[in-house]
C-alpha positions as CSV (number, residue, x, y, z in Angstrom):
1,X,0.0,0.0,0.0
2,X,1.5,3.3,-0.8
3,X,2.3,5.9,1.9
4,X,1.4,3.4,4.8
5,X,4.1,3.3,7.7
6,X,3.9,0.9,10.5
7,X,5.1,2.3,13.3
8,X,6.8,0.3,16.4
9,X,6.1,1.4,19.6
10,X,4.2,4.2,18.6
11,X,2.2,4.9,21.7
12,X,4.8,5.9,23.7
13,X,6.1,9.5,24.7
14,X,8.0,10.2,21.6
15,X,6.1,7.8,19.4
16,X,2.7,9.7,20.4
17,X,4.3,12.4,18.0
18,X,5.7,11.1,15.6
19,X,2.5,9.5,14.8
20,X,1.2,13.4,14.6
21,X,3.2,14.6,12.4
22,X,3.1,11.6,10.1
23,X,-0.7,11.7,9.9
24,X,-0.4,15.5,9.2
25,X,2.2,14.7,6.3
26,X,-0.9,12.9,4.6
27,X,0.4,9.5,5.6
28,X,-1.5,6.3,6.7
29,X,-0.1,4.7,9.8
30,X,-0.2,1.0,11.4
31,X,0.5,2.0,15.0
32,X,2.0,-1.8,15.7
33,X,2.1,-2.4,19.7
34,X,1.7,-5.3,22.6
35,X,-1.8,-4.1,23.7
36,X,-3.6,-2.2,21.3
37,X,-6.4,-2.3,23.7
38,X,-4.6,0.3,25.5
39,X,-3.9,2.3,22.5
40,X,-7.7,3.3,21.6
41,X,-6.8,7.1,21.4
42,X,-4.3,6.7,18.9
43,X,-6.5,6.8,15.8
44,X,-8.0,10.2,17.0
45,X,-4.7,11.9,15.9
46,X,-5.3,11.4,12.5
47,X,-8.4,11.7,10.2
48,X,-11.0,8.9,10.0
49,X,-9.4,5.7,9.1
50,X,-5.9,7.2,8.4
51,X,-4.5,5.5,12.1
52,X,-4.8,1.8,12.3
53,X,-3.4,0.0,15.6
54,X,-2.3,-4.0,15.7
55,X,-1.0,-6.0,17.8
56,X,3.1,-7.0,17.7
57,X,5.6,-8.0,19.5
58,X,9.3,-7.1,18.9
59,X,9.8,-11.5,19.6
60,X,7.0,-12.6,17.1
61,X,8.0,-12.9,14.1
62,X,4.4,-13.7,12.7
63,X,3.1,-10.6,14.3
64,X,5.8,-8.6,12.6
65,X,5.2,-9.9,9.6
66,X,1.2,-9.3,9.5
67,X,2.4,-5.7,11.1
68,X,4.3,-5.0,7.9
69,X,2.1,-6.3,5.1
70,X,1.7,-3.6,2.5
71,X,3.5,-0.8,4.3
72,X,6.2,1.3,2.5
73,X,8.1,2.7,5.8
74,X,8.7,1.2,8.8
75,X,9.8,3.1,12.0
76,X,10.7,1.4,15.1
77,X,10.8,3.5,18.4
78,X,11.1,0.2,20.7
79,X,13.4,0.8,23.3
80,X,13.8,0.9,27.2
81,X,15.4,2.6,29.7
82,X,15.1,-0.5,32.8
83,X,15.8,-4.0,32.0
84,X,12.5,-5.8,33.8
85,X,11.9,-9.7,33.1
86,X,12.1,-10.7,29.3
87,X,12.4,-7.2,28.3
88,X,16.1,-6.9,28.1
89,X,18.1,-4.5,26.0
90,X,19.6,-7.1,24.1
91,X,16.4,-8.5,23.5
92,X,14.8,-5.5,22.2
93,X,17.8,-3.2,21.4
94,X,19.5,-5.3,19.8
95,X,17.4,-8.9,18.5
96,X,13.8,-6.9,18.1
97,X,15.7,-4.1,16.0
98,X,17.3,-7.4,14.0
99,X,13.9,-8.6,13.5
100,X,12.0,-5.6,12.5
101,X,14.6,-5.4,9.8
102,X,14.3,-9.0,8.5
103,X,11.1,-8.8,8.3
104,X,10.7,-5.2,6.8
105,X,12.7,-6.8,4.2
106,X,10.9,-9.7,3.5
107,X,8.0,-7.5,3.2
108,X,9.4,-5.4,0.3
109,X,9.9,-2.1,2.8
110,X,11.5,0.3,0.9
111,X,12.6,2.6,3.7
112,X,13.3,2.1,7.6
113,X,14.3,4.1,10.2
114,X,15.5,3.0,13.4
115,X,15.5,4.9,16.7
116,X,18.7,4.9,18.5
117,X,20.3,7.6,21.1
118,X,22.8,9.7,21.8
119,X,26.0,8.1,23.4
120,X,25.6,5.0,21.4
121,X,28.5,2.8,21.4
122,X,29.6,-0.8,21.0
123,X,32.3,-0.1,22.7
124,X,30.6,1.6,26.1
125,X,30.7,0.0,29.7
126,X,26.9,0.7,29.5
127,X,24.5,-2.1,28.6
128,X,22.0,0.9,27.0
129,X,24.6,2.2,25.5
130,X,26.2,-0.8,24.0
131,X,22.9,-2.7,23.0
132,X,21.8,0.6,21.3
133,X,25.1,0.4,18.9
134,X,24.6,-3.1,18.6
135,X,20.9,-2.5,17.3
136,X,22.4,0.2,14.8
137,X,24.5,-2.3,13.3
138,X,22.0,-5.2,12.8
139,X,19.6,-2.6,11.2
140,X,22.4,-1.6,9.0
141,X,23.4,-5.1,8.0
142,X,19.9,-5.7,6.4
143,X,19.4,-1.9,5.5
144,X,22.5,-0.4,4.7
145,X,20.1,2.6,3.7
146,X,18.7,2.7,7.2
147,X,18.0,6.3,8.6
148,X,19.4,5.9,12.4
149,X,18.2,8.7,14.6
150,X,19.6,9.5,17.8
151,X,18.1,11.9,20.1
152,X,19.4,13.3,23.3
153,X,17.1,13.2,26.1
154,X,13.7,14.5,25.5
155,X,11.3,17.0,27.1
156,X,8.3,17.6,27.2
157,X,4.6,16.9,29.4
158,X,5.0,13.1,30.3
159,X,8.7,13.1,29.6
160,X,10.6,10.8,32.7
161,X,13.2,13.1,33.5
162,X,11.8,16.7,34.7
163,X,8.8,15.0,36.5
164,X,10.7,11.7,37.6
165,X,13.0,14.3,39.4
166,X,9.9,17.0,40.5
167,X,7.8,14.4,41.9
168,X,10.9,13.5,44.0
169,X,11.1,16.7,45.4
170,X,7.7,16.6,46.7
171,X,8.7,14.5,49.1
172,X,12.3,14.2,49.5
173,X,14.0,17.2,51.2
174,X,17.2,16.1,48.9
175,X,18.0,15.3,45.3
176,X,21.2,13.3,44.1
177,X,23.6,14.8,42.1
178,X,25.0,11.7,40.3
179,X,28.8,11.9,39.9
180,X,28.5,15.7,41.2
181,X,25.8,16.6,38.6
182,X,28.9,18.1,36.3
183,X,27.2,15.6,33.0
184,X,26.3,17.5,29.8
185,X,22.9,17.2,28.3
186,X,21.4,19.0,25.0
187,X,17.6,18.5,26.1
188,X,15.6,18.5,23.1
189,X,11.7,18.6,22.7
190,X,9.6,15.9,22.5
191,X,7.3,17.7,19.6
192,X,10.5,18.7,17.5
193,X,11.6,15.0,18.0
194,X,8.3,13.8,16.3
195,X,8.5,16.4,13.4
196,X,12.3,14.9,12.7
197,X,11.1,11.3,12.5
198,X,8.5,12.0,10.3
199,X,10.6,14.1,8.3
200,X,13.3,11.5,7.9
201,X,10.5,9.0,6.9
202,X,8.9,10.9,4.2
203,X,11.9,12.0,2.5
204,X,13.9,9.8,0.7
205,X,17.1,11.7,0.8
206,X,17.3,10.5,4.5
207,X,18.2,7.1,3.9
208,X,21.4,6.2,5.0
209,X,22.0,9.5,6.9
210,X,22.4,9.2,11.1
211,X,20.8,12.1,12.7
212,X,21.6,13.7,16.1
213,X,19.2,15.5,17.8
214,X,20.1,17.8,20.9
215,X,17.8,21.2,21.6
216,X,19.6,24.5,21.7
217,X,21.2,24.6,24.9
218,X,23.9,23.1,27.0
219,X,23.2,21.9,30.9
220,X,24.6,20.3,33.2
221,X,22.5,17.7,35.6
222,X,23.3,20.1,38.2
223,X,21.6,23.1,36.2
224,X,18.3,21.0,35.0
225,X,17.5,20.4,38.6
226,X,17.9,23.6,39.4
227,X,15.6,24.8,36.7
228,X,13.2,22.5,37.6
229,X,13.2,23.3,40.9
230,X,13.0,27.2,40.3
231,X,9.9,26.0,37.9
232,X,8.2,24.4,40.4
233,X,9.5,26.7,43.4
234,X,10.2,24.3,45.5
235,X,14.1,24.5,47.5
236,X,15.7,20.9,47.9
237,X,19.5,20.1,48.5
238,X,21.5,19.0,46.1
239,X,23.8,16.3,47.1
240,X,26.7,15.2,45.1
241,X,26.9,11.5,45.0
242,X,30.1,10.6,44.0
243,X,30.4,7.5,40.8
244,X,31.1,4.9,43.0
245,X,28.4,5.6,45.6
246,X,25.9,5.5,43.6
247,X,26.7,2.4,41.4
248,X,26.4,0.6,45.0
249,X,23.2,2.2,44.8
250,X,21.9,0.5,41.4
251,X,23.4,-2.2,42.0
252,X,21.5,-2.6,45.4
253,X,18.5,-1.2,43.8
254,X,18.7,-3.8,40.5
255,X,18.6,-6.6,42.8
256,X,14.8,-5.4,44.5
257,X,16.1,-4.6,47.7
258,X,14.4,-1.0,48.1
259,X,10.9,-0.7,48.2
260,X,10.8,2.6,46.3
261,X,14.1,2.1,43.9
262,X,16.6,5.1,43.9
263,X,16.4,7.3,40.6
264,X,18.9,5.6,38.6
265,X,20.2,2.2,38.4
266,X,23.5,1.0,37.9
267,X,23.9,0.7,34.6
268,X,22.4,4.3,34.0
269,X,25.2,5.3,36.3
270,X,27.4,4.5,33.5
271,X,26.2,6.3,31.2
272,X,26.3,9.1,33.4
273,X,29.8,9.0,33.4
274,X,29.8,10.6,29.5
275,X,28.1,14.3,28.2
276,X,24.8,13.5,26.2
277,X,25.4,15.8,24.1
278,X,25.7,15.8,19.7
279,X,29.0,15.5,18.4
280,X,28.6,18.0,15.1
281,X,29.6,15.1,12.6
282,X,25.7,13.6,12.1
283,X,23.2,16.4,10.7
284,X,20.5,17.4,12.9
285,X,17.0,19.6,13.6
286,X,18.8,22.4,11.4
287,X,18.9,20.0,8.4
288,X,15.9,19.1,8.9
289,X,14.6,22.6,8.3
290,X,13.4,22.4,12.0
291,X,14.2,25.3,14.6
292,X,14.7,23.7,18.3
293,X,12.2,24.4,21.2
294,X,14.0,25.5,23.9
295,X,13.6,24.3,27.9
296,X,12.3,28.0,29.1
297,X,9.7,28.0,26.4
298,X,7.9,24.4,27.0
299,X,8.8,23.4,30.9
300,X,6.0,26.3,32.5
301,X,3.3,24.1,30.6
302,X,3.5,21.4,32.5
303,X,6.1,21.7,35.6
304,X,3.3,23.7,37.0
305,X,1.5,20.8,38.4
306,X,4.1,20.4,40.8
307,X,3.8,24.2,42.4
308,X,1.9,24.6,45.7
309,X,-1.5,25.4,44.2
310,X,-0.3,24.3,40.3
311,X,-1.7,26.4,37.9
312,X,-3.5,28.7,40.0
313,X,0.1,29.1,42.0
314,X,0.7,32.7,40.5
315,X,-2.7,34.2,41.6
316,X,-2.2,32.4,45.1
317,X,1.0,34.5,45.4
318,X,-0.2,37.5,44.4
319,X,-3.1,36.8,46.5
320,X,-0.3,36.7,49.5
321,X,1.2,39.6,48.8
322,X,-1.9,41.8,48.4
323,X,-2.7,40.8,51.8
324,X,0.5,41.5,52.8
325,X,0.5,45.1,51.6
């Protein structure tokens, strides 16, 4: 069928808009996930019949290959953050990237695009990291025209860094500073994320590119708390927790014995140890013909839920200070 992508792991935080901005480039999409029960809302992003949603799974071949049927594109956002049970990064880094490939082919898909990240390397002491390489290179060996697309980390409303961190600080009078909170990032935004991916699938000059993505600014881990916790006017210490300390911590933490886990676990202690930031070899958002969203523009809109009296937190203070005059 021409113009129909299936896109892998579409429901998720990023995947939410790339499905956007795909159905708003005219396309038809195959939303392919584990529970499409759970994905009924999906198909209101696009018009009437234009979003379809299936059921797949990254270690089913058969459900890949009724997922792919017809399409043109594929896209595969699959990924995780936590190993938990069967869902291991070399499972679906590295074998469910493999997969989606072999199949795609098989299916006569004339363009794929894999999701990868920033800080991917075969060589890195990080399982994420590693696995992510890994899954770059089995794409590539069946597509050596695959677009790969690695993103820094992402903002935006539902993102698991700014509210993982300011939902913390509702109730912890302290906030870890891994490794002394001296990392790099280049935060980019979830909406100028999904307008790249569905950029990189329409367009056919994209294949065999690699694509950073990073926003417009530079921070530090140190600095990103402190935003947030100017945003959401709330004062927490910051304590440096030096490398070591806290891989002890994830290790601890990897094998179940806190009740509420600390905020990273071991392995993301790893990656810790490098800047997420883009190197300037890989084009990105400016080749794209996309201008960045920056942190001050989009974290108001929804850091506010976390401010004594969220959005109503501004007239509550000058309330206060009427009163006071």
């Amino acid at each position: 069928m021409q113009n129909l992508v299936t896109v892998f792991g579409g429901t998720g935080f990023v995947g939410t808009q790339a499905v956007r901005y795909l159905a708003k480039a005219g396309w038809r999409i195959r939303v392919a996930i584990r529970n499409p029960n759970l994905a009924y809302k999906m198909r209101l992003l696009g018009d009437v019949g234009q979003i379809d949603v299936v059921q797949a799974n990254v270690r089913d071949r058969p459900s890949l290959d009724r997922a792919l049927d017809g399409a043109t594109a594929s896209l595969n956002l699959v990924g995780l953050l936590r190993e938990t049970g069967r869902q291991g990064f070399q499972a679906v880094h590295v074998m469910g990237a493999k997969t989606i490939a072999e199949t795609a082919r098989a299916a006569a898909v004339t363009r794929l695009v894999q999701t990868s990240a920033i800080g991917a390397d075969a060589a890195s002491p990080s399982n994420y990291a590693r696995t992510k390489a890994e899954g770059e290179a089995a794409v590539r060996a069946v597509y050596s025209d695959a677009a790969i697309v690695r993103p820094s980390i992402v903002f935006g409303s539902g993102d698991g860094f700014f509210n993982r961190f300011a939902a913390m600080a509702q109730i912890s009078p302290a906030l870890p500073l891994i490794g002394g909170g001296a990392t790099r990032f280049q935060p980019v935004y979830v909406g100028d994320v999904g307008q790249a991916l569905a950029r990189i699938v329409t367009d056919p000059a994209a294949a065999g590119q690699t694509y950073e993505l990073g926003g417009p600014g530079v921070f530090s881990f140190r600095e990103l708390l402190e935003m947030m916790l100017a945003e959401t006017g709330q004062r927490r210490m910051l304590l440096p927790i030096p490398f070591p300390a806290a891989s002890l911590l994830g290790k601890v933490a990897d094998l179940g014995a806190f009740l509420i886990p600390p905020p990273v676990t071991a392995d993301q202690v790893e990656l810790l140890k490098t800047d997420n930031v883009v190197s300037g070899r890989y084009p990105g958002l400016a080749e794209l013909g996309i201008t960045p969203t920056t942190l001050e523009a989009v974290l108001p809109t929804y850091l506010y839920r976390y401010r004594k009296g969220g959005q109503y937190a501004d007239q509550e203070d000058r309330a206060m200070a009427a009163e006071r005059a």
